[in-house]
C-alpha positions as CSV (number, residue, x, y, z in Angstrom):
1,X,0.0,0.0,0.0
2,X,1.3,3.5,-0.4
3,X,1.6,6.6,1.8
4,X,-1.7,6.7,3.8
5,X,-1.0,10.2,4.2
6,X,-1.3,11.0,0.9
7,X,-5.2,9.9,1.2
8,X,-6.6,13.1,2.5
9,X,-10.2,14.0,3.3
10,X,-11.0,15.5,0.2
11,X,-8.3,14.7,-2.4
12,X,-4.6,13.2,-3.0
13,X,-2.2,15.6,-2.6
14,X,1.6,15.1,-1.2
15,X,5.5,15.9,-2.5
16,X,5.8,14.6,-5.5
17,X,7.3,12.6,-7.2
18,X,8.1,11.2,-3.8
19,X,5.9,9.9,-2.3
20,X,3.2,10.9,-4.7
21,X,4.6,8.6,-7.7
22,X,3.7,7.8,-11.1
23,X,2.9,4.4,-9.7
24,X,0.2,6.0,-7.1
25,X,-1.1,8.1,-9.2
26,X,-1.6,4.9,-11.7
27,X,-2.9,2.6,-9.0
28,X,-5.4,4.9,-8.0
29,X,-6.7,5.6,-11.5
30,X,-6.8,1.5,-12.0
31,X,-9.2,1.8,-8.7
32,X,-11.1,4.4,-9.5
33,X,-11.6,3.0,-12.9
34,X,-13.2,0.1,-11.3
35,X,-15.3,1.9,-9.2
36,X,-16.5,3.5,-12.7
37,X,-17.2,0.1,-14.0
38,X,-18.9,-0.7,-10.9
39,X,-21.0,1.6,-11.0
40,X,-21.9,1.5,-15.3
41,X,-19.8,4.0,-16.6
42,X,-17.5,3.5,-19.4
43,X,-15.6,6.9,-19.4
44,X,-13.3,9.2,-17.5
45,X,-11.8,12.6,-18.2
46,X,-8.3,13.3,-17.2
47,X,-7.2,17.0,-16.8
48,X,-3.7,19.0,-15.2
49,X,-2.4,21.9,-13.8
50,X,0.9,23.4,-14.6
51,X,3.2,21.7,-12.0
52,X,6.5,20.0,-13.2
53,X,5.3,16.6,-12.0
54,X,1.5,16.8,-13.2
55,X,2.2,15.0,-17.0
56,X,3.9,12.1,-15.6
57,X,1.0,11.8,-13.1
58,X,-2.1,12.6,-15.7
59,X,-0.2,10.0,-18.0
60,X,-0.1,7.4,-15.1
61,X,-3.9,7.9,-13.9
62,X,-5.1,7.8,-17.4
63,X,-3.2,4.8,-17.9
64,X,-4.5,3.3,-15.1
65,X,-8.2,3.9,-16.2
66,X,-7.3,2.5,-19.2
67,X,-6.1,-0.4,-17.3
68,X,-9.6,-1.0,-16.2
69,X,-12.0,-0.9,-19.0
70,X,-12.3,2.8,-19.1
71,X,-12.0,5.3,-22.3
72,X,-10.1,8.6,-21.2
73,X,-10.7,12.2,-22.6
74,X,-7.6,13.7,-22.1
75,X,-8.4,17.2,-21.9
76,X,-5.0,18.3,-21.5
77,X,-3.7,21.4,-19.4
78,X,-7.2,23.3,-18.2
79,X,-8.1,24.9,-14.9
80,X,-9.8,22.7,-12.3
81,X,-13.4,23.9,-13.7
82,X,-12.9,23.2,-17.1
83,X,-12.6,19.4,-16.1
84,X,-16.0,19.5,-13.9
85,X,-17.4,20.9,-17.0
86,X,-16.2,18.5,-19.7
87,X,-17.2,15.4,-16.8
88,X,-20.8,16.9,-16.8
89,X,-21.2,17.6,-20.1
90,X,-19.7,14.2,-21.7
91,X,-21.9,12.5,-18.9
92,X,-18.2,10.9,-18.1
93,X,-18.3,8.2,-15.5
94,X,-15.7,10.1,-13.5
95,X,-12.7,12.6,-13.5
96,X,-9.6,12.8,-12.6
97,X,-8.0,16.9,-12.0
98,X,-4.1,16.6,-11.2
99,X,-3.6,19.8,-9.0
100,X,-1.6,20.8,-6.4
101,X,-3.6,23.9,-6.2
102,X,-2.1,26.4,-3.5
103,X,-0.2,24.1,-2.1
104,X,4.1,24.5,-1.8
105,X,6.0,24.2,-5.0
106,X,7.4,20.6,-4.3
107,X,3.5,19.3,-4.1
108,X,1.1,18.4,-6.1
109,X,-2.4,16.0,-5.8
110,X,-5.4,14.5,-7.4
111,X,-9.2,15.9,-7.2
112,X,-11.4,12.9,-7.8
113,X,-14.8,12.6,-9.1
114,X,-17.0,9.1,-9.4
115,X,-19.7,10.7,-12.0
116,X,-20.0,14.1,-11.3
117,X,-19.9,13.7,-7.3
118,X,-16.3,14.7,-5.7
119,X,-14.7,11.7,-3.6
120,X,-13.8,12.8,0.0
121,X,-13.2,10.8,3.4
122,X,-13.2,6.9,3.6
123,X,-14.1,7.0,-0.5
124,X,-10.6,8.5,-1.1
125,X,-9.1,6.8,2.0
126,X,-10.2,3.2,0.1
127,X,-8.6,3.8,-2.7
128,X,-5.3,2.6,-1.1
129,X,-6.2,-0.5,-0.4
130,X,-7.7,-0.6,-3.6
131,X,-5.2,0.3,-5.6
132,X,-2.4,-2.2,-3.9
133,X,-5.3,-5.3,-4.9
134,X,-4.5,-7.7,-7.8
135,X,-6.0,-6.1,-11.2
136,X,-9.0,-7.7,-12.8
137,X,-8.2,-9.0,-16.2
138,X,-10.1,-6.6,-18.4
139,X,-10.2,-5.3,-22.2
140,X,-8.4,-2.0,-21.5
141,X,-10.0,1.3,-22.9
142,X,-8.3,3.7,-24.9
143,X,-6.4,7.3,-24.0
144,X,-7.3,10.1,-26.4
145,X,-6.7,13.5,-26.5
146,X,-10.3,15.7,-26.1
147,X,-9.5,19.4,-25.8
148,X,-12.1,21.1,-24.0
149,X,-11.1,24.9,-23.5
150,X,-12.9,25.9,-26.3
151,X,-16.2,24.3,-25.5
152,X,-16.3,25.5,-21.8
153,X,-15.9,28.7,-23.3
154,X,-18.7,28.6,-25.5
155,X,-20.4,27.9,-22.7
156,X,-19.7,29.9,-20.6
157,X,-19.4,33.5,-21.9
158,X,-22.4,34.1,-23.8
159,X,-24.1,34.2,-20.1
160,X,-22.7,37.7,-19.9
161,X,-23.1,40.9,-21.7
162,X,-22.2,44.1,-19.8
163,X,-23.2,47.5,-20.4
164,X,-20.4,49.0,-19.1
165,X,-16.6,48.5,-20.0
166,X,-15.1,46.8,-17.3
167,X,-11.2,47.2,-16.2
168,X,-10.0,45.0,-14.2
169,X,-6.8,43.8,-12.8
170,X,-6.1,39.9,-12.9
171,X,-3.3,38.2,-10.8
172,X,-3.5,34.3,-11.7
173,X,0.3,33.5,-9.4
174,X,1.4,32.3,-12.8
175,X,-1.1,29.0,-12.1
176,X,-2.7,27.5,-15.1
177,X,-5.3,30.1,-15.1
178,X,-4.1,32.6,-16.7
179,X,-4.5,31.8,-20.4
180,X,-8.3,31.1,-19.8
181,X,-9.6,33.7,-17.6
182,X,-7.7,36.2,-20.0
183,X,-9.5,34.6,-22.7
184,X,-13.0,34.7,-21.3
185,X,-12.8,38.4,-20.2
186,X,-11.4,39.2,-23.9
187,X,-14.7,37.7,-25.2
188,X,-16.8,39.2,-22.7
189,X,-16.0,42.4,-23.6
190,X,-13.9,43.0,-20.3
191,X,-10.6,45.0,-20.5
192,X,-7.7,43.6,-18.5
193,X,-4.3,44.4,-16.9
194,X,-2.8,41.0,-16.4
195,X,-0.7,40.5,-13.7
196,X,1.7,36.7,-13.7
197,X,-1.0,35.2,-15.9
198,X,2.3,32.9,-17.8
199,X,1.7,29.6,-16.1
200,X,4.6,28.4,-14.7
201,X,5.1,26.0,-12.1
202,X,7.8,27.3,-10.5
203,X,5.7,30.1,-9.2
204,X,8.5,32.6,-9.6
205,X,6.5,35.5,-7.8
206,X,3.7,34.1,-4.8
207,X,2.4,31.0,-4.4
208,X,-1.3,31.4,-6.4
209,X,-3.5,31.9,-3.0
210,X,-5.9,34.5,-3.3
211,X,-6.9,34.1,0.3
212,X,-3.7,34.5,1.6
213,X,-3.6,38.5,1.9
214,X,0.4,38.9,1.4
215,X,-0.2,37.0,-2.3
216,X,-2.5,39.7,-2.8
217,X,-0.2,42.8,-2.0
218,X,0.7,43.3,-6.3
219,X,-2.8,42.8,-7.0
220,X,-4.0,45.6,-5.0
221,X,-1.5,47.7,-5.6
222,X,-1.8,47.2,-9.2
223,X,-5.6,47.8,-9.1
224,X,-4.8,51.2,-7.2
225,X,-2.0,51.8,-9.8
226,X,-4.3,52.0,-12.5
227,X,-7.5,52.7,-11.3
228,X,-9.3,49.4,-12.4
229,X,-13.3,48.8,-11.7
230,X,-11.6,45.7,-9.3
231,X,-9.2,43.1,-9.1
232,X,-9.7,39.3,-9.2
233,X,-7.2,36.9,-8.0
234,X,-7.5,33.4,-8.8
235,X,-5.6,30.1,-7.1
236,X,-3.4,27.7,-8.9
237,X,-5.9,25.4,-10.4
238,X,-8.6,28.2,-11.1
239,X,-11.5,26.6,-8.8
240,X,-11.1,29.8,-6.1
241,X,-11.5,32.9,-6.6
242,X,-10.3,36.4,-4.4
243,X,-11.8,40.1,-4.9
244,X,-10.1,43.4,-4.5
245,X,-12.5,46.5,-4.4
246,X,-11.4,49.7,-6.3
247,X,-10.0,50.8,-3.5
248,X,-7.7,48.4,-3.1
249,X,-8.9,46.5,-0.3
250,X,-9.8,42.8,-0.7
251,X,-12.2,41.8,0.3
252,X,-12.9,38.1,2.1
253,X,-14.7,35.4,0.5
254,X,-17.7,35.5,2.8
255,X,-18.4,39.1,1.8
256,X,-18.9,37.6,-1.7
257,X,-21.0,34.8,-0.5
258,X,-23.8,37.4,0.9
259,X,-23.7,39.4,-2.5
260,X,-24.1,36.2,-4.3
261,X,-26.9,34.8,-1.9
262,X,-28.5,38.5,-2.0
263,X,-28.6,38.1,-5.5
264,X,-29.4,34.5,-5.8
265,X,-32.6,34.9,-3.2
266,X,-34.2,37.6,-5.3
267,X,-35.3,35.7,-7.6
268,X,-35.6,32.1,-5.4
269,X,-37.0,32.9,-2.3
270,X,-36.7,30.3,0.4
271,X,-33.7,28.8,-1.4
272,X,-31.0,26.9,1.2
273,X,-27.6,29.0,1.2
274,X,-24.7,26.6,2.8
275,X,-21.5,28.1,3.7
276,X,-18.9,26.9,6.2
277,X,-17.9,27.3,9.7
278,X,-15.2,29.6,8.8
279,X,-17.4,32.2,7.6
280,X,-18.1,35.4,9.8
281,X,-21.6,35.3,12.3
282,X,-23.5,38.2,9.9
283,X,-24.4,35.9,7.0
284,X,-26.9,33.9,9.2
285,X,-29.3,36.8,9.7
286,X,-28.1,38.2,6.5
287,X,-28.9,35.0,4.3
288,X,-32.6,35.0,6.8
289,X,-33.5,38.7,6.4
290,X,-32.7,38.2,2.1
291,X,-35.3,35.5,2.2
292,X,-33.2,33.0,2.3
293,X,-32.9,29.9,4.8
294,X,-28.2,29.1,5.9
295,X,-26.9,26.2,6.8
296,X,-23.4,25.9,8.3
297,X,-21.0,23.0,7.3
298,X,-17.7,21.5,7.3
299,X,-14.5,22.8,4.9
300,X,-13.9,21.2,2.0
301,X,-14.6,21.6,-1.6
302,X,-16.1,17.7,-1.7
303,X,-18.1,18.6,1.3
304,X,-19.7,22.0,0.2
305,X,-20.9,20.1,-3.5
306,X,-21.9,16.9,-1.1
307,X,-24.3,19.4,0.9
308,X,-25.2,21.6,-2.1
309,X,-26.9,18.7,-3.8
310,X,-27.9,17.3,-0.5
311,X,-29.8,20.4,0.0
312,X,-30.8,21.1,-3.1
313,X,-29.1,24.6,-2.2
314,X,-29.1,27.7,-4.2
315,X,-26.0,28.6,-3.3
316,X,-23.0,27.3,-1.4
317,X,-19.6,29.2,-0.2
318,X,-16.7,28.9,2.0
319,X,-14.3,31.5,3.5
320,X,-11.3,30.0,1.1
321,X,-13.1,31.4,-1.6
322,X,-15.3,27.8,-3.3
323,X,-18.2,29.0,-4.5
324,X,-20.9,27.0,-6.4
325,X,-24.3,28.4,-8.1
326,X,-26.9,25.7,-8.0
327,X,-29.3,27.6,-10.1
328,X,-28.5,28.6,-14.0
329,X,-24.9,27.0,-13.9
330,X,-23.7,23.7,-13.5
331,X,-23.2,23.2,-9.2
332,X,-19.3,23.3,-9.6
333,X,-16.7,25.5,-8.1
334,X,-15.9,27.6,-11.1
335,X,-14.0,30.7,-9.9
336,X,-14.4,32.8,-13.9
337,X,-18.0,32.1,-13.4
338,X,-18.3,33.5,-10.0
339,X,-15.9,36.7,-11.4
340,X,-18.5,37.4,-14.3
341,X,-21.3,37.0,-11.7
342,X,-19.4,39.6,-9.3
343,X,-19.6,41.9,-12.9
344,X,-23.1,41.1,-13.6
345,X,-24.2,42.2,-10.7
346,X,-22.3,45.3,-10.6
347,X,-23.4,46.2,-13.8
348,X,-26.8,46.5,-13.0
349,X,-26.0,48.7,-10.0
350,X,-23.8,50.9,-11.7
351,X,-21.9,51.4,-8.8
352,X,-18.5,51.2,-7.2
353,X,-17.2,47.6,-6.0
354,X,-17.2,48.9,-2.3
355,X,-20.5,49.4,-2.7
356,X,-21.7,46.3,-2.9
357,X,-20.8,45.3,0.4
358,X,-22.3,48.3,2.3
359,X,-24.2,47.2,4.5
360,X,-22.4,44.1,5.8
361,X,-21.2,44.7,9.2
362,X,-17.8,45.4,9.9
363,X,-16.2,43.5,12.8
364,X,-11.9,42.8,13.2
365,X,-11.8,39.6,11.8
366,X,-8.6,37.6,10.6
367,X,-7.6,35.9,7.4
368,X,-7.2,32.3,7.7
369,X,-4.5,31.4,9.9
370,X,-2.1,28.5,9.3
371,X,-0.4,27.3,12.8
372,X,1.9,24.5,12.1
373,X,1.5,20.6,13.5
374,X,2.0,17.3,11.8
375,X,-0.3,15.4,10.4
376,X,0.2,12.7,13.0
377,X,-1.3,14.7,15.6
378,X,-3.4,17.6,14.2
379,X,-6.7,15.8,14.8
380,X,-5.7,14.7,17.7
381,X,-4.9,18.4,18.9
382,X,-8.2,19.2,17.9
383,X,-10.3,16.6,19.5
384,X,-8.7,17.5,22.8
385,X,-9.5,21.3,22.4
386,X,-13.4,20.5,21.5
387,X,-13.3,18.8,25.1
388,X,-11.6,21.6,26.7
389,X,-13.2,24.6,25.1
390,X,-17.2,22.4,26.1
391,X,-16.3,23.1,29.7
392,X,-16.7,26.9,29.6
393,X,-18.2,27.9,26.2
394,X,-20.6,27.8,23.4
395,X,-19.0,24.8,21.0
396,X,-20.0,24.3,17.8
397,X,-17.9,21.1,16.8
398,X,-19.4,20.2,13.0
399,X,-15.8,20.4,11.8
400,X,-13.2,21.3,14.6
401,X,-14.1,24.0,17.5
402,X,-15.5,27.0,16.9
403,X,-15.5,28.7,19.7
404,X,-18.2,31.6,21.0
405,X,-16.2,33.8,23.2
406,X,-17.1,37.9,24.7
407,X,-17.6,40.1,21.6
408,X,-16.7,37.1,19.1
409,X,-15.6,33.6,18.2
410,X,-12.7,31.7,17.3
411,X,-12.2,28.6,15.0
412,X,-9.6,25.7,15.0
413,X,-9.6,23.0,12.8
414,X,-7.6,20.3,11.4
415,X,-6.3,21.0,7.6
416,X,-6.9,18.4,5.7
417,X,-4.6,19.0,3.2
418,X,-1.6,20.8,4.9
419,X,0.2,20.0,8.3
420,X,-1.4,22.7,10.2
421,X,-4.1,23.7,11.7
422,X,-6.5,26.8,10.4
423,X,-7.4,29.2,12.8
424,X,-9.2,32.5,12.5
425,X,-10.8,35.0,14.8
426,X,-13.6,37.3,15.0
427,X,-14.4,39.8,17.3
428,X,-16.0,43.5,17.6
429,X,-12.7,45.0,18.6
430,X,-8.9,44.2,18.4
431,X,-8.8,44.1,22.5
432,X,-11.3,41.2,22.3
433,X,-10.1,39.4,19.6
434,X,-6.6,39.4,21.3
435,X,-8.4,38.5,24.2
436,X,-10.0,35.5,22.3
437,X,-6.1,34.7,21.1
438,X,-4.7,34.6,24.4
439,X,-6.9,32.1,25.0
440,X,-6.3,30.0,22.4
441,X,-2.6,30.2,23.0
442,X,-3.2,28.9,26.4
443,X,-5.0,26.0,25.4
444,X,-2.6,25.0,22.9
445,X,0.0,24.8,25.7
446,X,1.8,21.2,26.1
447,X,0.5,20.5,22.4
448,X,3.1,20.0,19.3
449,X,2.1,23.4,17.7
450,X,3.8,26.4,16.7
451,X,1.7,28.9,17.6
452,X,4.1,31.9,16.2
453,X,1.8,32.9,13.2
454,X,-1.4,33.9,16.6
455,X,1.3,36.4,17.3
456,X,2.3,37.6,13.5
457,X,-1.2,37.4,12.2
458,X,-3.4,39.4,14.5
């Protein structure tokens, strides 16, 4: 069997190419191709990001689909949302994305999809076990290139038409976005000033993490430089996107969830909007007093399309900046379709950015916060700080603790796809939300964490 830590909650991901190999990433396209057979389909698509190590590993998983009975559409090098699309649109019994994302230059990973459903907990976890079992003797299907750029495209940009002429400032962290969201925003009519939109897997300026506000520091200068409309800042494999107003400000992802769920409730009352546990207290009465019914959830993009469908949600959201439209669109994280939303919408107010977000409340709230501590014991760490926080406070444990303290809360939760854990803070004022640190940092005494970045980031 190979690395179990590779077989993360919602995807592969690990150094590569040790230990995530050519012969894992085969192994688990062998299983996963079974698990297509299993389950009637007869296809796969097979799609890659711009790391150094993702052709060896899209070859290997497509040959190991192969090696089951399945026929691959190779789509080639596309954003993370371009393969969703080409596995919903070919009907494909499955998908395979190889990604690292925002993940360290020495990484990289697989997104999985059985249908159009993304793979998460013991149905990654499996695979392992799967993959290390004697292979069936089967008639093995065939690999063919099926690009696929063009016909997202199609799709998607003759949703938009704008009255105005946009200007906006792009920062794709030379990822594998760049080429298409500078395409779609040529055909829409918008005018751009591209910022490291040359994919390059090196990364030779910032690691392509919109959420991360020191990634963002060129973007918002640039958008003050120049006076664009806004900025848009998209992660490495194009499923996340980040927003910064003309001002220069960015703004966090669960600012643009209530503009999207504003928008989406006015013309489906009622509808479900599900965001996660990282996302600030307003959007609950926010999402009520639009009409509108929120559900809080775990992290992960797996999860949030799990609980979409569950819940047949208009809308779902998470602070890292996954958003998915279950009404009009297909339900998948697509961060250029969430950007041309974003326009939409401020085209028919004919106002600044800023302004869309007036009347959200303004509290001191942190980005997310990345505390180191190894994999081995991370959950572990957790666990033990959901017991100790219950003693004296308002818990609400649906994926780690978040914490309700005076003035605020506080989150900590297990990554599941980096050794840390992700903290953030919320509070009325900077004296409470130290406060709310300081406790934290008690609590996390004895345990194997470095709790430096509490200090650095607040």
């Amino acid at each position: 069997m190979f690395d179990p830590n590779l077989f993360r909650e919602y995807d592969i991901r690990g150094k590569s190419p040790n230990p995530l190999s050519a012969d894992v990433a085969y192994g688990v396209g062998r299983a996963l191709g079974a698990r297509i057979k299993r389950s009637g389909g007869t296809t796969a698509v097979v799609g890659r990001d711009v790391r150094h190590t993702s052709p060896m590993l899209a070859e290997a998983a497509a040959r190991g689909l192969s090696a089951s009975g399945i026929d691959v559409f190779d789509i080639g090098q596309v954003p993370t949302p371009v393969a969703y699309h080409a596995t919903w649109r070919l009907s494909a019994g499955g998908c395979v994305m190889v990604t690292g994302s925002h993940n360290p230059k020495p990484d990289n990973g697989l997104k999985l999809c059985l249908g159009t459903s993304g793979l998460y907990g013991d149905a990654v976890r499996s695979l392992n076990a799967e993959a290390a079992a004697p292979a069936e003797s089967v008639e093995a299907g065939t690999v063919r290139p099926h690009p696929w750029l063009a016909t997202y495209l199609d799709d998607l940009c003759p949703r938009f038409a704008f009255r105005r002429r946009f200007r906006v400032a792009v920062d794709c962290g030379n990822g594998v976005m760049g080429p298409t969201a500078l395409a779609a925003f040529a055909r829409c009519g918008v005018d751009v000033v591209p910022l490291y939109c040359e994919p390059d897997g090196d990364f030779p300026n910032h690691l392509p993490d919109p959420e991360v506000p020191k990634y963002m520091k060129d973007l918002m200068a640039k958008v003050r430089e120049v006076g664009a409309d806004l900025g848009f800042g998209f992660d490495g494999d194009g499923d996340r996107v980040g927003v910064i107003d003309e001002n220069g400000t960015k703004i966090s992802a669960d600012w643009l969830v209530a503009v999207f769920a504003r928008d989406m409730l006015a013309t489906h009352p009622g509808g479900v909007v599900r965001y996660d546990v990282k996302c600030g207290d307003f959007l609950d009465a926010w999402v009520r007093d639009a009409g509108g019914r929120p559900e809080m959830g775990q992290t992960g993009h797996s999860l949030l399309k799990r609980d979409v469908k569950a819940l047949d949600a208009v809308l779902g959201g998470e602070l890292s900046g996954h958003i998915i439209f279950n009404r009009g669109y297909l339900p998948i994280d697509d961060s250029l379709y969430c950007a041309l939303t974003l326009l939409r919408i401020l085209d028919g107010t004919g106002g600044t950015c800023s302004s869309l977000f007036a009347g959200i409340p303004r509290t001191v709230a942190t980005a997310e916060i990345k505390v180191p501590c190894a994999d081995d014991v991370k959950f572990d760490v957790v666990k033990a700080l959901v017991e100790r926080f219950r003693r004296d406070h308002d818990v609400v444990a649906i994926d780690g603790a978040r914490v309700r303290v005076d003035g605020g809360w506080f989150l900590v939760r297990a990554s599941n796809t980096t050794p840390n854990l992700t903290v953030r803070f919320e509070a009325v004022d900077t004296r409470r939300l130290h406060a709310a640190r300081d406790l934290l940092v008690a609590a996390l005494a004895g345990h194997p964490a470095d709790v430096s970045p509490l200090f650095a980031e607040t």
